[in-house]
Structure formats: structure tokens, C-alpha cells
C-alpha positions in Angstrom: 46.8 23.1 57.1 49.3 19.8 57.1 47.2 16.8 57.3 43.5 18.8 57.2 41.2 17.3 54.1 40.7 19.2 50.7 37.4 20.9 50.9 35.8 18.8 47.8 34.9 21.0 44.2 31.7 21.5 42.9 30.2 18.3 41.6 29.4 17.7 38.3 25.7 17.2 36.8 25.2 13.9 35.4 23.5 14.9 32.0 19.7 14.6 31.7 18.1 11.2 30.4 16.7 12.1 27.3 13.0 12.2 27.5 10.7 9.1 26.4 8.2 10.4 23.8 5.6 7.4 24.4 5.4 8.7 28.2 3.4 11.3 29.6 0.8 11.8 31.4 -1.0 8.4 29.7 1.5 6.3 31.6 3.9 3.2 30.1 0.8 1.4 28.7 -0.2 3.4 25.8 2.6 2.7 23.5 2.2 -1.4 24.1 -1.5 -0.8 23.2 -0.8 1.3 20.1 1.9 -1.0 18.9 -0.4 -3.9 19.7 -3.7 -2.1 17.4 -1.0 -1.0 14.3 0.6 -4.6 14.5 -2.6 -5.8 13.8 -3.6 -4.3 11.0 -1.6 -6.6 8.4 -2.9 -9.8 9.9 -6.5 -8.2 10.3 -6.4 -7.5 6.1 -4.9 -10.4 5.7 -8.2 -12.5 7.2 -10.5 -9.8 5.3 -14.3 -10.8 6.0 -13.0 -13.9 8.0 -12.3 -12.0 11.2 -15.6 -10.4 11.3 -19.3 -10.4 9.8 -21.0 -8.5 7.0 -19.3 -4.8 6.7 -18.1 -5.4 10.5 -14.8 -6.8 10.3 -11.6 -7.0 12.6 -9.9 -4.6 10.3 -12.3 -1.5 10.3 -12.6 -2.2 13.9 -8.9 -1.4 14.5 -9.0 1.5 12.2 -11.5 2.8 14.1 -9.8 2.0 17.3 -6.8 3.9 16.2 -8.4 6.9 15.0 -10.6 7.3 18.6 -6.9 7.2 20.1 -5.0 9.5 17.9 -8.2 11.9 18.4 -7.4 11.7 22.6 -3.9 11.5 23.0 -2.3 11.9 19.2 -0.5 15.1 18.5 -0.7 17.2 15.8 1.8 17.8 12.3 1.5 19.5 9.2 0.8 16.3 7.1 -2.4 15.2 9.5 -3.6 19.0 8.1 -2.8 18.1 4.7 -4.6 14.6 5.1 -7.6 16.5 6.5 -7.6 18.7 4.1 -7.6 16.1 1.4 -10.2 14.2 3.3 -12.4 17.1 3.4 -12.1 17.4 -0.6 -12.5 13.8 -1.7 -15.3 13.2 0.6 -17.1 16.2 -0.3 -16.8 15.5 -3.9 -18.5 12.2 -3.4 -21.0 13.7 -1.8 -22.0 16.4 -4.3 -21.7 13.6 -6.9 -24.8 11.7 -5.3 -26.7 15.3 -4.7 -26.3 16.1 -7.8 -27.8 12.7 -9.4 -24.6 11.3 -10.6 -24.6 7.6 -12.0 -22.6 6.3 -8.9 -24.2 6.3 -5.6 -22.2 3.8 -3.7 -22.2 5.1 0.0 -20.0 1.9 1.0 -17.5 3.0 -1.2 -16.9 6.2 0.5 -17.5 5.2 3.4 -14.3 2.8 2.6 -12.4 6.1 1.4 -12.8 8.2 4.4 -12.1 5.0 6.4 -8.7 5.0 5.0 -7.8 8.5 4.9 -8.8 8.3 8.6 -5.9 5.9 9.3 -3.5 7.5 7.5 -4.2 10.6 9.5 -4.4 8.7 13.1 -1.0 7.1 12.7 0.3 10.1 11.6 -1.0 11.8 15.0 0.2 9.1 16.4 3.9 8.8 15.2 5.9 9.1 18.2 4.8 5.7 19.3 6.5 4.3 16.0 3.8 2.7 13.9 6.6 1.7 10.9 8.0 -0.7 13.6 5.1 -2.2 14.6 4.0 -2.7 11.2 6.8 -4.4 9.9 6.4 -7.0 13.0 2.7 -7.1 12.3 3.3 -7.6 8.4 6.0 -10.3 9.8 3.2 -11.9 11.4 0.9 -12.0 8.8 3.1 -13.8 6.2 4.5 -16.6 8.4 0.6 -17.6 9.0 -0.1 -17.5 5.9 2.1 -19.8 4.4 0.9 -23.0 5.7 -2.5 -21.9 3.6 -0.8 -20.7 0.6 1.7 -23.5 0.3 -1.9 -26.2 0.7 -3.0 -23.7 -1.5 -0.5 -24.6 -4.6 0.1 -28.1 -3.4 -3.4 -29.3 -3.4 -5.2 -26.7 -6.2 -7.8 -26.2 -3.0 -9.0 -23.0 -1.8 -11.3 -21.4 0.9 -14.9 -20.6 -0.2 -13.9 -16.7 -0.9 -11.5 -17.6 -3.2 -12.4 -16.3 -6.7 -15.9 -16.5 -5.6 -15.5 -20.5 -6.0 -14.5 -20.4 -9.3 -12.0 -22.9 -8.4 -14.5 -25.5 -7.5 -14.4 -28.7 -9.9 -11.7 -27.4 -11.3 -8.7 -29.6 -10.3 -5.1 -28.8 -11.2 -6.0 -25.4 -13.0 -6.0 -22.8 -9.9 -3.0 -22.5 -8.3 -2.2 -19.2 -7.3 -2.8 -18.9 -3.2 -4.5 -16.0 -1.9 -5.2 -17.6 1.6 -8.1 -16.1 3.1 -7.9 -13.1 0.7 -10.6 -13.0 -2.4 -7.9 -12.6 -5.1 -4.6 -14.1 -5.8 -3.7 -9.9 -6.7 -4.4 -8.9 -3.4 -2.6 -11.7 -1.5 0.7 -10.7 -4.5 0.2 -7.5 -3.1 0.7 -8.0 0.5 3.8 -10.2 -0.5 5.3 -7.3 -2.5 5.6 -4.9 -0.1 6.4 -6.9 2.4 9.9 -8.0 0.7 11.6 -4.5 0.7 9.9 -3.5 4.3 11.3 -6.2 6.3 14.4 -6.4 4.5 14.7 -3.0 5.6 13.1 -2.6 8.9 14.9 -5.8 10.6 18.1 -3.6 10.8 16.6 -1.9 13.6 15.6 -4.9 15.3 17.0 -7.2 18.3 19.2 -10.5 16.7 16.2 -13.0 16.9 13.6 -10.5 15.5 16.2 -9.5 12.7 16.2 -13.0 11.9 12.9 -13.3 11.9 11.9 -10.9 10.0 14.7 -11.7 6.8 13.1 -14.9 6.8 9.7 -14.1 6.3 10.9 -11.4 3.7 12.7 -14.5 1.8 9.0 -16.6 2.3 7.5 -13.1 0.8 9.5 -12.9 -2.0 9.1 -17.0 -3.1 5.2 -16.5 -1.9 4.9 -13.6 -4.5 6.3 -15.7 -7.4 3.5 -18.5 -6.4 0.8 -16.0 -6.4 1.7 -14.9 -10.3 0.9 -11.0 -9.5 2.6 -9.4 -12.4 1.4 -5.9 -11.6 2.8 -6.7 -7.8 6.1 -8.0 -9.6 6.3 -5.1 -11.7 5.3 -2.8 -8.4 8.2 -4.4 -6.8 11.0 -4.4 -9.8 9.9 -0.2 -10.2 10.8 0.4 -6.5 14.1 -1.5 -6.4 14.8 0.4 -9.4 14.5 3.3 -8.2 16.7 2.6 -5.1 19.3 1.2 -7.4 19.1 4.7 -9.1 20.3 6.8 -5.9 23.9 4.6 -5.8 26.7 4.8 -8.1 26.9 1.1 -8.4 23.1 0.6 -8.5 23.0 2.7 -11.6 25.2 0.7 -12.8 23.0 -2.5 -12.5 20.1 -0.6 -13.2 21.7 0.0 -17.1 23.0 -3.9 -17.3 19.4 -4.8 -16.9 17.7 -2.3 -19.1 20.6 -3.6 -22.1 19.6 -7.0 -20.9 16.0 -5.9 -20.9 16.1 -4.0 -24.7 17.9 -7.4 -25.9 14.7 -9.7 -24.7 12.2 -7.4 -26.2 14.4 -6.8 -29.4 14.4 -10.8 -29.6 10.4 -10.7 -29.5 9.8 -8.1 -31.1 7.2 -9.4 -33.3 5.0 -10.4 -30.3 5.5 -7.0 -28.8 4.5 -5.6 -32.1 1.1 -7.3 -32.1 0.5 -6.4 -28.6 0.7 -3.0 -29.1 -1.7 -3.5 -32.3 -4.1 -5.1 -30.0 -3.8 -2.7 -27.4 -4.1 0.2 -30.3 -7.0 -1.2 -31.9 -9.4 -1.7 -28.9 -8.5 1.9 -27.2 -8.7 3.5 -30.4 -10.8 2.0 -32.7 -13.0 -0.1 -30.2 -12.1 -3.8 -31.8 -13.1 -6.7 -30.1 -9.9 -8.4 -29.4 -11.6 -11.3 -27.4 -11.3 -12.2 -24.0 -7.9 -12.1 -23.2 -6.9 -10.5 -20.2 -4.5 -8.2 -22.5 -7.6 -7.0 -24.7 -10.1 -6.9 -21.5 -7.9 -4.5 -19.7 -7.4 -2.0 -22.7 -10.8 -1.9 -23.4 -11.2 -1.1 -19.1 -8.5 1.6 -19.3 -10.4 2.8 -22.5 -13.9 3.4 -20.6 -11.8 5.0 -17.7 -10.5 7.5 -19.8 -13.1 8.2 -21.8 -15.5 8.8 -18.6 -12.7 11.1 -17.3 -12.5 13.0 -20.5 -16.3 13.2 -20.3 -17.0 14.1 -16.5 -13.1 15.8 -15.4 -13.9 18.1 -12.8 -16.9 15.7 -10.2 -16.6 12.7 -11.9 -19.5 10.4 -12.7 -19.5 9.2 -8.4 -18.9 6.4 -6.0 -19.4 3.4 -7.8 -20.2 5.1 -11.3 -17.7 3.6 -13.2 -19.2 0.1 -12.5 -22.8 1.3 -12.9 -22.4 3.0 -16.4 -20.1 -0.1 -17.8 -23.5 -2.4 -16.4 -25.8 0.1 -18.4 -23.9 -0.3 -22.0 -23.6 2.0 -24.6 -19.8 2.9 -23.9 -18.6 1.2 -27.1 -16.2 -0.9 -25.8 -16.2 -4.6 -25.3 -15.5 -5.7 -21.6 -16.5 -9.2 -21.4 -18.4 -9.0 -18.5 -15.8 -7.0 -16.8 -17.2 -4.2 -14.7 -14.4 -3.2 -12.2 -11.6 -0.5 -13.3 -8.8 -2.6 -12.6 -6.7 0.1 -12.3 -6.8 2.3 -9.2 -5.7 5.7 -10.9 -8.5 5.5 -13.7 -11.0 4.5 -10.7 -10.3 7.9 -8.9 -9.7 10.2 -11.9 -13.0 9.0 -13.8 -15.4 8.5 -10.6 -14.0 11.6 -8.6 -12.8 13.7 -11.3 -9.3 15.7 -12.0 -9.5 17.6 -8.9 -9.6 14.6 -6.2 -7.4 13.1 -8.4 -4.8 16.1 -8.7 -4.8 16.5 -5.2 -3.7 13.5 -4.5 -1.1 13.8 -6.5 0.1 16.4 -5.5 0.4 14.8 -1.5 2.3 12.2 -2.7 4.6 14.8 -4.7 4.7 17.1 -1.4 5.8 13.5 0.7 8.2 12.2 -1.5 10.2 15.9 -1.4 9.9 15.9 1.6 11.5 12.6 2.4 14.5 13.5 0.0 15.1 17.2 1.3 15.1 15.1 5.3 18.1 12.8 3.9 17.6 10.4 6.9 18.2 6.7 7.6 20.8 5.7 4.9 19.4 4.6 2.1 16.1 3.7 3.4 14.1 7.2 2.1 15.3 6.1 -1.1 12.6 2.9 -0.8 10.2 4.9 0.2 10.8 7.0 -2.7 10.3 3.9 -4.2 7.3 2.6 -2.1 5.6 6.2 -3.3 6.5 5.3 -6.9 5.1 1.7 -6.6 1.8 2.7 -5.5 -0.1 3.2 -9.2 1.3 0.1 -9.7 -0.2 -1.6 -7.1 -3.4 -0.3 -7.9 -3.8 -2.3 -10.8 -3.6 -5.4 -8.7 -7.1 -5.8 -8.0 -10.6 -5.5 -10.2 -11.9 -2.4 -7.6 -9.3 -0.7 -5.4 -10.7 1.8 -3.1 -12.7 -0.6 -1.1 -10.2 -3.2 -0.3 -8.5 -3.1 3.2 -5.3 -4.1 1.2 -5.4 -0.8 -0.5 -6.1 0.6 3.0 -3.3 -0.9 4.5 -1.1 0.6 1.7 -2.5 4.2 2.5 -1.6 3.9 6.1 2.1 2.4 5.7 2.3 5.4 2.8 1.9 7.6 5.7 3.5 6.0 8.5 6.8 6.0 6.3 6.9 9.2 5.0 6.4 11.0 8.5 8.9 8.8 10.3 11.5 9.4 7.6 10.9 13.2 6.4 10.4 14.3 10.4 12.8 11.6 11.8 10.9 10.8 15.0 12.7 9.7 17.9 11.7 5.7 19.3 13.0 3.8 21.7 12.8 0.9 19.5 15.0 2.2 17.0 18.6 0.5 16.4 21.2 2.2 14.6 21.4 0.1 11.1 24.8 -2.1 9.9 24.5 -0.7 6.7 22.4 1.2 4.1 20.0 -0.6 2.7 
């Protein structure tokens, strides 16, 4: 009819809001309180025995906190299984070793392992509330407080009590290294070392002023790690931006003008390389006493760890039995008063045996496929390829490594890293990145 109005169509749906994974029926808070407990884990190892008393210390506490919530309102995956599983082996193998008598009996030191088993598989429960995130902002955190302390540290040739067990005292002008309120300058390298490549990283999924932020303290990281003289960190840190350079066509490229310019240093010195090796040679092999140097020391350490391994492959000699038999004598090999492994992978295989030791192996094999075969975020799976790779490195940062909340930390970034890149999880805190890293 002339005039009359059109009756009006059918209206269109507006398309559904994509749901908010941190919601439910736990309400808006739960992800600010998760994000607040996994932020605080870098700062928490970074104060160590500082932020607590005896064995009770901030940093267990958190663990502890985390795993209670991943238990009520975490979900399940196929890698929490895995890390159960692995949990179940490990611990059980430490226990049989002190049934059955063996020379380690160090319940601390398995307590220490299940604690950080336990927080790889809580923030892997708890993955949808992005715990990568928060720990690059807690790991952001942690080195901007600790450079006032580190940079007193290698000004003044002063140190907290902890440090070195006050071998620095009357001392003046010979310890330099910073480890702030850390034990070890190692451990404090450590922290440094990853944090270079995981902020660089992560701050491209940050706001402007938190980008910033976080490239800065990545920059402090990386002149902090130089201070702290951590070779094993430095060498941690040069294998995983190798093998990042390795998945590019130009990064291979700089990855073979190095190696020539590497082969052209160690051609020029060859004669010191030489005797090295000779030293290295005759302490593993034919148990000479090469003196105290820390070259000599730590062949003769990787020499006992093998050895104890070849001797005890399948249980190990137990928690702590690596120390206790070096202590007793009789191994053949001269440690100058060392007593520690000093290398995390020997420490495992030789107190835990081949099938711990296998195992985990193996998880890290399973993760790093998986994060390839996901082929998510750029570039970024390619450093945690890397991260993966870095990790017997890392291990021969410290004297022991299994009950250090460093190492902990480690674990539980490990596993944060590879679930959110192999499964890809949703966040809302996620920004789409400028560029591949």
C-alpha cells in the first residue's frame, strides 16, 4: 500500500563474545590471584632463604600455594599425566634407594624434587590463566630489584652474609661477581640468562609501557650476566640463540660466520686447547692430580659421576649419595674438597640411576616435538626449542642442582612454555607480536 511502512526483515545475530577461559564459576578474581602467586615465584627464588626461615621459605610456600589451587580449580592435559607419571617414578626410586640401604639418604633432597615436579604439574593445570605472562612480569620484577644490590655488589667488593658462605670477608677487591641475595654468583648468572631471551620475547605481547619495561630489564639482564662471570650460564645462553639462529635462512647464515670465526680463535690457541684436553684426559682417565684448578676439579667431579653411574645404572646410589660416597674416599679421584656434582645430569643419572634419568629425557624429547609439530607464535617455539636445549647447561651452574629453587624455577617455566606453545592456549592478555622473534 502507497505510503504504508515496510514490515522490517529478520534481524541479524550479533556473533557470540568469545568465551573468557579465566571465568567460571570461581568468578573474575581467580586469574589476578593466580597471576599474582606465578609472578611471584622469580622474586621469591631470587630472595632464597631471605624471605623465610629454616626450610620454610616464601618460595616453597608459593609452590605449595599453587599446587592446592591447580588441585581445586586446575584442569586436566596430557602433559600433567606425563608429569605425574614421571613424578611417581623418580620419587619412588628415591625411595626404594633409602629401603634398600643405599649410600644417599637425603629426604630433603627429595622432598625438593617432588616439590618441583609439583609445580611444573600445577601450572600446567593451571594454563589457561597464562602463567608464561605472568612470569615474564615476575622475572621483570625480580631483575630491576636486584640491580641496586648487584651493581654495590661489583662496586664496593661487599656482599650479604650468604654469599659464598662469607668467603668474601677480608677479602677486599678479589670477589666481584654479584649474586645479590642468592648463595652463588652461578645461580644469580642463571636467573640473568634466561631472563634475556624471555623478556625479549614475551614484551611483544605486552601493553607500550610494559614492552618497554620489560626490553629494559632484559638489556640490565644481559650486562648483569657479564658481571656475574657464569660461563656455563653464558654458554646456556649462546646454545639457545644458536639454535634459534638455526630455524632462519639468514640465522644460519650467522650461525656459520661465527663457527669460521669460532674455528679461527681456537686454531690460533691451539696449544692451550691442546693441554686442556691433556689435563682433562689425564684426570678422567688415568686419575692424575692436576691441582686445584677449577678445570681439573670439575673433570675429576664428572669422573666420579660417571663412574658411580656405570657402577649403580638402574637405582642409583640415592638422594644425596653422590656427596656421601665422595666424603667417604676411596673413589680414586682427587676432588679438592669438592663434594657436590656440579653438573645436574651426572647428579640425576648417578644418584637416581638410568631409568629416572631416561625418563626424563625422554619428556623433554616428547615437549620439544611437540612444540615444533604446533608451529605457533612465530618464531618463539624455536627459543623454547632452545630454552629445552639450554637446560643441561644450566645445570652445571651450581655445585648441587636439584635442591635449588633456581633449578625449580627452571622446571616450572620448562613447563609453562611448552604447554602454552605446543597447545596454544587462549589469554586475554595475549597481543598479537610486530614481528618474529
Amino acid at each position: 500500500m502507497k505510503g504504508s511502512t515496510p514490515a522490517p526483515g529478520p534481524r541479524r545475530a550479533l556473533p557470540a563474545a568469545a568465551p573468557d577461559p579465566t571465568r567460571g564459576r570461581w568468578g573474575s578474581g581467580l586469574p589476578r590471584l593466580v597471576g599474582v602467586l606465578v609472578g611471584a615465584l622469580p622474586v621469591a627464588a631470587l630472595l632464597g632463604p631471605w624471605a623465610g626461615h629454616g626450610p620454610v621459605f616464601a618460595f616453597r610456600v608459593l609452590l605449595i600455594a599453587l599446587v592446592v589451587l591447580a588441585v581445586i580449580c586446575g584442569r586436566r592435559h596430557r602433559a600433567s599425566l606425563v608429569i605425574a607419571g614421571l613424578a611417581v617414578l623418580w620419587l619412588g626410586v628415591g625411595g626404594l634407594d633409602v629401603v634398600l640401604g643405599a649410600a644417599g639418604r637425603r629426604w630433603s633432597e627429595l622432598a625438593a624434587v617432588a616439590l618441583g615436579l609439583a609445580g611444573m604439574w600445577a601450572v600446567v593445570r593451571l594454563r589457561r590463566f597464562d602463567p608464561v605472562t605472568w612470569l615474564a612480569r615476575g622475572w621483570t620484577l625480580a631483575v630491576l630489584l636486584s640491580l641496586p644490590v648487584a651493581a654495590w655488589e661489583y662496586l664496593t667488593s661487599r656482599h650479604l652474609t650468604t654469599y659464598l658462605n662469607g668467603a668474601w670477608i677480608g677479602r677486599p677487591n678479589v670477589y666481584r661477581a654479584p649474586a645479590t641475595w642468592l648463595t652463588n654468583p652461578n645461580l644469580y648468572a642463571v636467573l640473568m640468562a634466561v631472563a634475556v631471551p624471555l623478556l625479549a620475547v614475551r614484551s611483544q605481547w605486552e601493553g607500550r609501557w610494559r614492552r618497554w619495561i620489560m626490553i629494559v630489564a632484559a638489556a640490565v639482564a644481559c650486562v648483569l650476566l657479564v658481571l656475574t662471570s657464569g660461563r656455563s650460564a653464558m654458554a646456556a645462553l649462546a646454545l639457545a640463540a644458536a639454535v634459534r639462529l638455526a630455524a632462519t635462512g639468514r640465522g644460519r647464515w650467522v650461525l656459520v660466520a661465527v663457527a669460521v670465526a669460532v674455528v679461527g680463535i681456537v686454531t690460533v690457541h691451539r696449544s692451550g686447547l691442546e693441554m686442556a684436553v691433556h689435563r682433562v684426559v689425564g684426570v678422567i682417565v688415568h686419575h692424575s692430580n692436576e691441582g686445584p684448578s677449577s678445570l681439573s676439579v670439575r673433570a675429576a667431579l664428572i669422573a666420579v659421576g660417571l663412574a658411580l653411574t656405570a657402577s649403580y645404572p638402574l637405582l642409583g646410589v640415592g638422594p644425596g649419595g653422590y656427596e656421601a660416597l665422595v666424603r667417604a674416599g676411596g673413589l680414586g679421584w682427587h676432588t679438592h674438597g669438592k663434594v657436590n656434582p656440579h653438573f645436574g645430569v651426572l647428579e640425576i643419572s648417578s644418584q637416581y640411576g638410568l631409568i629416572v634419568t631416561t625418563a626424563l629425557a625422554g619428556l623433554m624429547v616428547w615437549a620439544a616435538v611437540a612444540v615444533i609439530r604446533a608451529r605457533g607464535e612465530g618464531g618463539s617455539r624455536w627459543w623454547v626449542i632452545g630454552y629445552l636445549c639450554a637446560l643441561p647447561v644450566l645445570s652445571l651452574a651450581n655445585s648441587t642442582y636439584l635442591v635449588q629453587s633456581v633449578t625449580q624455577l627452571q622446571w616450572v617455566l620448562a613447563a609453562a612454555l611448552v604447554c602454552a606453545t605446543a597447545t596454544r592456549v587462549p589469554s586475554r592478555y595475549r597481543r598479537p607480536p610486530r614481528r618474529a622473534c
